[in-house]
N, C-alpha and C positions, 0 to 999 in steps of 0.2 A: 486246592484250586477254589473249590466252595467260600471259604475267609476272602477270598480275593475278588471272588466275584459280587460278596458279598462289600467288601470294602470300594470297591466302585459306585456298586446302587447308593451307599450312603453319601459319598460325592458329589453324585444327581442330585442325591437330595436337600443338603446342608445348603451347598454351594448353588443352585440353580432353583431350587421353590422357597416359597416361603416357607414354608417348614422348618426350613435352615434356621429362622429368626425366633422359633418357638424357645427351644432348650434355655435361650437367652434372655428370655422376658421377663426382666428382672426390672423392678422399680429405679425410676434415674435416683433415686437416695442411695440406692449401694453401687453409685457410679459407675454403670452398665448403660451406654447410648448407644442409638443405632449403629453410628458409625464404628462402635467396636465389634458388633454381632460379628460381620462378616469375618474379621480377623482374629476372632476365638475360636471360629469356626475351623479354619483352614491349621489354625493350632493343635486341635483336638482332631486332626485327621493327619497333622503328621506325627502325632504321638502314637495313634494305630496302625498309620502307615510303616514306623517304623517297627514295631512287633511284629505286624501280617509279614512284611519282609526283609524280617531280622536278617534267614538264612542267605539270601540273595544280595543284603548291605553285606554280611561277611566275604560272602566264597569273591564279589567282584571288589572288596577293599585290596585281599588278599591278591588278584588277581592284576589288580592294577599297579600295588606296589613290587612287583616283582621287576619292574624297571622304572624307579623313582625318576631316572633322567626324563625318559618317554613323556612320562603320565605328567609330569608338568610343562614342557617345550607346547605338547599336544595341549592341553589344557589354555598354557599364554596363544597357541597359535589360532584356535578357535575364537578365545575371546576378540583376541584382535581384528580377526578377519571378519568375524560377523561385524562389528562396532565398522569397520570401514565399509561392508557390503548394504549394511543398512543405512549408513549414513549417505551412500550414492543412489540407493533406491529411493531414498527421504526425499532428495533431491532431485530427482528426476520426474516423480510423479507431484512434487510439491506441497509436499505434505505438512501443515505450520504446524500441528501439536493432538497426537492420538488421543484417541477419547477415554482409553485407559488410563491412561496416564495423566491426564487428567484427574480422573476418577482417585487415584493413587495420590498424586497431589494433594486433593481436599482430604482424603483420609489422613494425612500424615501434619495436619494443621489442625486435627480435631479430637487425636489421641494421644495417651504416653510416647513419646521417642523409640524407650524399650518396648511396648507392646508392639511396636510399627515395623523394630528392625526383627525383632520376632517372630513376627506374620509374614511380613514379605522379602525377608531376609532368610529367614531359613526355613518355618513349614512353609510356605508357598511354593518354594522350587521341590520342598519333600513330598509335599502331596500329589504336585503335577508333573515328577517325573517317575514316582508309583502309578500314576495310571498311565498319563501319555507315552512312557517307554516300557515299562514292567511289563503293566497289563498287555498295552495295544501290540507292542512291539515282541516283547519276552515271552506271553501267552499266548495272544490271540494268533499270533505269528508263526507259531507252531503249526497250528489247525492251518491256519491260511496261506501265506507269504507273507518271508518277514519285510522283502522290498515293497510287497503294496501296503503293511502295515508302518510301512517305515513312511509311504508316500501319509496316508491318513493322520497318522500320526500327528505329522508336519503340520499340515492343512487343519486338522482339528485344534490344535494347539494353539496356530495363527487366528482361527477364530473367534474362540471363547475369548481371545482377550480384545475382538473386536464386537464379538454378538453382531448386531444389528444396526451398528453405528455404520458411517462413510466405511463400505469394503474395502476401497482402496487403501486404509490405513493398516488392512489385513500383510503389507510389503514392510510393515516396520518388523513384524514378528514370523514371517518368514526365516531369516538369514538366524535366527536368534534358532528358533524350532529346530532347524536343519543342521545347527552346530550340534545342539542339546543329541539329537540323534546320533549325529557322527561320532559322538565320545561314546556314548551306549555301544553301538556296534563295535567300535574299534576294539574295547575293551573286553568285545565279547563277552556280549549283556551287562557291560559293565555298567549299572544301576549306582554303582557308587561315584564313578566318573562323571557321568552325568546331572549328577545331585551335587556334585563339587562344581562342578562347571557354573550350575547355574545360582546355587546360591553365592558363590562367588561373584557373580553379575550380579544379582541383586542386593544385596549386602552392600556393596562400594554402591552402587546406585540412592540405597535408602541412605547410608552413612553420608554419603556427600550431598543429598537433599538438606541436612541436619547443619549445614553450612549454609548453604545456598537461600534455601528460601526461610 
């Protein structure tokens, strides 16, 4: 539990201070600029992410494929339902373009392609669903409840990818959080399900960015 709690505080710190940007400060001649800090970062924590929870990738791989039909019908039915819940919530509060996403956008105009689907293609969903389910939900949910850790979870998740920008855009990542959970519990703790889920979403997101813009 210590590694674990340990691998959170370094989270906070990479990803949320500046400190995050020290390990990195590397002269722009050996091709190291700000805009790649953030996404070596979240790299270098889903490589510890996946060691701290090696045991927990295996028992809910194993645990998920014991009905390969399931684990993917549940999997398309998530993606799809959040993609049409969030697109009526988009709609409804009128929301023209989240500020992360944004944020996401200029990253992906300012680095390698493969650094990009790298970072936010697969450590990004690996890091922040080692903590926002693992931790919050698999751990902390022990000691607490895992339904109010499940509700936290959600909400916490929703935020970080809005911080302190217009709240309301906190409705895009909603239905997305609440899927992300649903495949973790269903799977009973399934960690692995969840981390398929969402780098799946974000993978076709960056990949067809790589068309589009």
């Amino acid at each position: 539990m210590i590694f674990k709690m340990v691998y959170f505080l370094l989270y906070i710190v990479l990803i949320f201070t500046p400190i995050g940007f020290l390990w990195t400060s590397l002269p722009e001649s050996f091709g190291i600029s700000s805009n790649m800090i953030p996404l070596l970062n979240y790299i270098l924590l889903a490589i510890i992410g996946v060691v701290v929870f090696r045991k927990e990738y295996k028992d809910s791989f194993l645990e998920s494929f014991k009905n390969k039909g399931k684990f993917f019908v549940r999997q398309a039915a998530v993606y799809i339902g959040t993609i049409v819940v969030g697109a009526v919530l988009v709609n409804i509060f009128k929301i023209q373009s989240a500020q992360n996403q944004d944020l996401v956008t200029t990253a992906f105009k300012k680095v390698p392609n493969l650094l990009f689907i790298l970072s936010v293609g697969i450590a990004g969903p690996i890091t922040e669903e080692c903590i926002y389910r693992e931790i919050l939900i698999g751990k902390v949910g022990r000691k607490i409840n895992k339904t109010v850790m499940s509700i936290i979870s959600i909400l916490l998740f929703a935020w970080v990818h809005v911080m302190f920008a217009n709240l309301k855009e906190i409705v895009v990542y909603l239905p997305m959080a609440a899927g992300f959970v649903y495949l973790y519990l269903k799977d009973n703790g399934g960690l692995f399900s969840s981390t398929a889920g969402h780098i799946f979403r974000n993978s076709l997101s960056a990949i067809l960015m790589m068309f589009i813009i």
